[in-house]
C-alpha positions as semicolon CSV with decimal commas, in nm:
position;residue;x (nm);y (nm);z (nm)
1;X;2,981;0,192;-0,078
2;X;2,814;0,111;-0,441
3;X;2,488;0,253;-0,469
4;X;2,341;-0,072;-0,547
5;X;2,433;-0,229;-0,263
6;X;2,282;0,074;-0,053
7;X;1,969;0,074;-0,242
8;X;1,947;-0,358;-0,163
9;X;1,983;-0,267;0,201
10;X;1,727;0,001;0,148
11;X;1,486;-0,257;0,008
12;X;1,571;-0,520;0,184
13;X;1,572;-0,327;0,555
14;X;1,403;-0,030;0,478
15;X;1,692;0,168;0,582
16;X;1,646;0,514;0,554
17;X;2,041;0,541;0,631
18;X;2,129;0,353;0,351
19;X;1,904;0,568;0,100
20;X;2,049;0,897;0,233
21;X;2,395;0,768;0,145
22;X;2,257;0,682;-0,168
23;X;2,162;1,023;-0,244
24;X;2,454;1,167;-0,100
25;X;2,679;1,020;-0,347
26;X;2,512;1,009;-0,660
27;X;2,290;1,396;-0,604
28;X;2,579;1,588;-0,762
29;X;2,594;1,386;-1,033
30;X;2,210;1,385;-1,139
31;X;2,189;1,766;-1,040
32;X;2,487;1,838;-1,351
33;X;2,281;1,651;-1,573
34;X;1,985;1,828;-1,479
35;X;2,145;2,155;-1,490
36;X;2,293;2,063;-1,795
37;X;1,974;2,030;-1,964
38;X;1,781;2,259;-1,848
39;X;2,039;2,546;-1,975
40;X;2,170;2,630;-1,616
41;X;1,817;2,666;-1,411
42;X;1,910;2,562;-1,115
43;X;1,469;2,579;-0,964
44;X;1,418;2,363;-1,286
45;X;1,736;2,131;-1,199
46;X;1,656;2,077;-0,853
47;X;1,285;1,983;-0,932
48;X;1,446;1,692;-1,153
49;X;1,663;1,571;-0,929
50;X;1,420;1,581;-0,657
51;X;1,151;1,382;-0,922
52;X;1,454;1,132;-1,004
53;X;1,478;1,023;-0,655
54;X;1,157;1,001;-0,607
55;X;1,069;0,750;-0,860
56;X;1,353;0,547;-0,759
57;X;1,255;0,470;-0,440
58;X;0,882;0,392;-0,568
59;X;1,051;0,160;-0,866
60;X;1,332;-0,007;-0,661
61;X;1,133;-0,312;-0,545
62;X;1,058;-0,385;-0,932
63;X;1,420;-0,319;-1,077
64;X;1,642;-0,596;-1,155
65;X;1,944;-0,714;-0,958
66;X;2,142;-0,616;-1,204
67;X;2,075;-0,261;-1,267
68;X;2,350;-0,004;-1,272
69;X;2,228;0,261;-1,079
70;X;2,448;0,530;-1,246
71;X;2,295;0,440;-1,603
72;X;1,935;0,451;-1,431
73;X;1,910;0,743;-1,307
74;X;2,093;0,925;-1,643
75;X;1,857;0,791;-1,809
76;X;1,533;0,904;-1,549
77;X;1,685;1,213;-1,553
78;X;1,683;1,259;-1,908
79;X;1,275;1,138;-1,923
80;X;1,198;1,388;-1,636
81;X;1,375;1,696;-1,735
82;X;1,217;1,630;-2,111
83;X;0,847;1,583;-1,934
84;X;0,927;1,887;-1,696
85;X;1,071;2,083;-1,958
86;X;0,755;2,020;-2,144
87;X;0,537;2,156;-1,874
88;X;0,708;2,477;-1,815
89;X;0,669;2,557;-2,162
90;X;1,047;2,588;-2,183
91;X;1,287;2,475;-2,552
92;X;1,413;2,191;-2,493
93;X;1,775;2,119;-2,619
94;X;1,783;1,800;-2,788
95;X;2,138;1,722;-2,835
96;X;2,246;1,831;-2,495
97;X;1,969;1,518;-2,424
98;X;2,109;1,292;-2,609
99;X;2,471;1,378;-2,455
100;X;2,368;1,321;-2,139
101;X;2,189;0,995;-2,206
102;X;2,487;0,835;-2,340
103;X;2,700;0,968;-2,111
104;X;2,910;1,179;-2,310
105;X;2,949;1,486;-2,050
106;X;3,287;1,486;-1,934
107;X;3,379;1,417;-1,533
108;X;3,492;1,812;-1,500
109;X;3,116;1,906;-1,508
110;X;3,026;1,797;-1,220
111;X;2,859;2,015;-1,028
112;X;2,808;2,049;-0,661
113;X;2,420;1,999;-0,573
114;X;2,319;2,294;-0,348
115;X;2,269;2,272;0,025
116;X;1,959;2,163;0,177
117;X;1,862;1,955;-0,160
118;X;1,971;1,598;-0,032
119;X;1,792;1,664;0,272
120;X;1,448;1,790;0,111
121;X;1,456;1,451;-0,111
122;X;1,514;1,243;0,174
123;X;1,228;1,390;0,334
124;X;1,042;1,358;0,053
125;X;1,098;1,013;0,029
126;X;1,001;0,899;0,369
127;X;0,709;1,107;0,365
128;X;0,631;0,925;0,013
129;X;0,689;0,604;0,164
130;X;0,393;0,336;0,219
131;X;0,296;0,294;0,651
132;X;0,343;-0,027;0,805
133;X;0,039;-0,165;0,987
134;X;0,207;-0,417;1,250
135;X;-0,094;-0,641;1,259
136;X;0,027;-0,956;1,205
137;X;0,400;-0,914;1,199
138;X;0,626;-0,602;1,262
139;X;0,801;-0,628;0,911
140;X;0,452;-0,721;0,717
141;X;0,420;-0,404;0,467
142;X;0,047;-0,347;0,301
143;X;0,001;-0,215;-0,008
144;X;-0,142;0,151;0,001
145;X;-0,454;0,079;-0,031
146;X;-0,561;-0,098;0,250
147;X;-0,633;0,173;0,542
148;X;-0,707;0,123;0,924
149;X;-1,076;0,241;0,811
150;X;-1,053;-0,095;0,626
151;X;-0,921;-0,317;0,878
152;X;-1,160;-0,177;1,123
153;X;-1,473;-0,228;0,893
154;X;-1,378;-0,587;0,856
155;X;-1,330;-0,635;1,239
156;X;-1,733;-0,505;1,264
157;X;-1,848;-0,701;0,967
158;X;-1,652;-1,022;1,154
159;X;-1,846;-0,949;1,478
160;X;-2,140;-0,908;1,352
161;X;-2,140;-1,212;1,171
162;X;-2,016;-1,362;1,499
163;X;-2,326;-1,246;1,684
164;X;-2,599;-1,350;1,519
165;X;-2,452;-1,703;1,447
166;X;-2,378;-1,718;1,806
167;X;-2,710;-1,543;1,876
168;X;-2,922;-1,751;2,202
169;X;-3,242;-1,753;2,018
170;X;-3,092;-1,971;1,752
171;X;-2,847;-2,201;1,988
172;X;-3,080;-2,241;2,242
173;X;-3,473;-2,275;2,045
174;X;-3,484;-2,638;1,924
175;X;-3,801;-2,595;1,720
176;X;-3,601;-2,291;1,528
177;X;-3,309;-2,522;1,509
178;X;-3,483;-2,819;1,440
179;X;-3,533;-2,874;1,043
180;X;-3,704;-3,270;1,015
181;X;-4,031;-3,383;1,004
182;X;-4,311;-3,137;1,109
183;X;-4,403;-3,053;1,500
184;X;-4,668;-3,307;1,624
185;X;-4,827;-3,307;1,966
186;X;-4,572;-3,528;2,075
187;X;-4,309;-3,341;2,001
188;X;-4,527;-3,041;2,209
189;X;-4,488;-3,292;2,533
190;X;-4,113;-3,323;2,475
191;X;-4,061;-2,958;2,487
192;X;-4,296;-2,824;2,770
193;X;-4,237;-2,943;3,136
194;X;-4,481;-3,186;3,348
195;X;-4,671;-2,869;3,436
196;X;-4,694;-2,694;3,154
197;X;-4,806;-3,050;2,944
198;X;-5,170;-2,998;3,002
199;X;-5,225;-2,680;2,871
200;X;-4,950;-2,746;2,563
201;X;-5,093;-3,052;2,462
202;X;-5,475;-2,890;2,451
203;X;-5,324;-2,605;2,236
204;X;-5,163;-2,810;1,991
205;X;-5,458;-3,058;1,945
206;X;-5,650;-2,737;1,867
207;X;-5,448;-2,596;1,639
208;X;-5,422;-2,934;1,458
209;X;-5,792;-2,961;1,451
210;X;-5,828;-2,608;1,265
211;X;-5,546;-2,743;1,004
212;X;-5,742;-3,041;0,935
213;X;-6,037;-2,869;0,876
């Protein structure tokens, strides 16, 4: 199967299946180059390779549909082994560069990848991958910055906002909730029961007294 088409169904169903076959039948090819490159290292080659794959599978939602995936990841591989090169402190040979980034090798250096690397890079990979929180929907994907710490402190901040809004003391206390004219005696006699008017309405005359004054 084209690579493409694996890495759509990759994308598009998050099939690690699909990406392993991916690597499966392009590795050899990207580990030559590498090798190529890098003079024969194979530690050096297999760190490329491993670095190509890597940024493919956090670039593939952003490449276009039609990308050929061969030229791609010459072309990574050239980048990486350059910036890897670089860090190593190793000479870097410019034309063997610039052969493999147009693709001038010939088929007859292909070399097999070693064993275990396809399987390291596809562990990589889905280690590398972003979680899926199924709050909402089972195929809703967040983006990697938003946590479970986050989720949860918005649940708290949500109840507590909750609370107090549905706190008794204001739902229940009409002269909190109440916001017209002033409280008058009458509005005392309203509030308080037949037994309790007595003693409210003496209390409030009082206390309108001392105001006056």
């Amino acid at each position: 199967m084209k690579p493409e088409i694996l890495l759509k169904a990759y994308l598009q169903y998050q099939s690690e299946d699909a990406f392993r076959e991916l690597v499966a039948g392009t590795l050899d090819e990207v580990y030559s180059t590498s090798l190529r490159i890098t003079q024969g290292a194979p530690r050096l080659a297999a760190e490329i390779a491993l670095s190509g794959y890597l940024e493919l599978a956090r670039k593939a939602p952003g490449l276009s549909k039609d990308v050929v995936l061969a030229s791609w990841l010459r072309e990574r591989t050239c980048k990486i082994a350059v910036r890897i090169l670089r860090a190593e402190e190793c000479a870097i040979d410019w034309a063997a560069v610039k052969r493999e980034k147009n693709a001038l090798s010939t088929p007859s250096a292909v070399q097999s990848a070693p064993p275990g690397l396809a399987i390291r890079i596809c562990q990589n990979v889905s280690a590398a991958r972003p979680r899926r929180y199924g709050l909402f929907s089972p195929r809703l994907w967040w983006p990697a910055w938003i946590r479970p710490v986050h989720v949860g402190g918005a649940a708290v901040c949500v109840l507590v906002i909750t609370v107090w809004w549905k706190n008794p003391f204001h739902r229940h206390n009409p002269i909190v909730r109440s916001q017209g004219s002033p409280l008058t005696p009458s509005s005392f006699a309203q509030l308080a029961s037949p037994e309790e008017l007595p003693g409210q309405m003496a209390n409030t005359n009082a206390v309108t007294n001392t105001n006056q004054k």
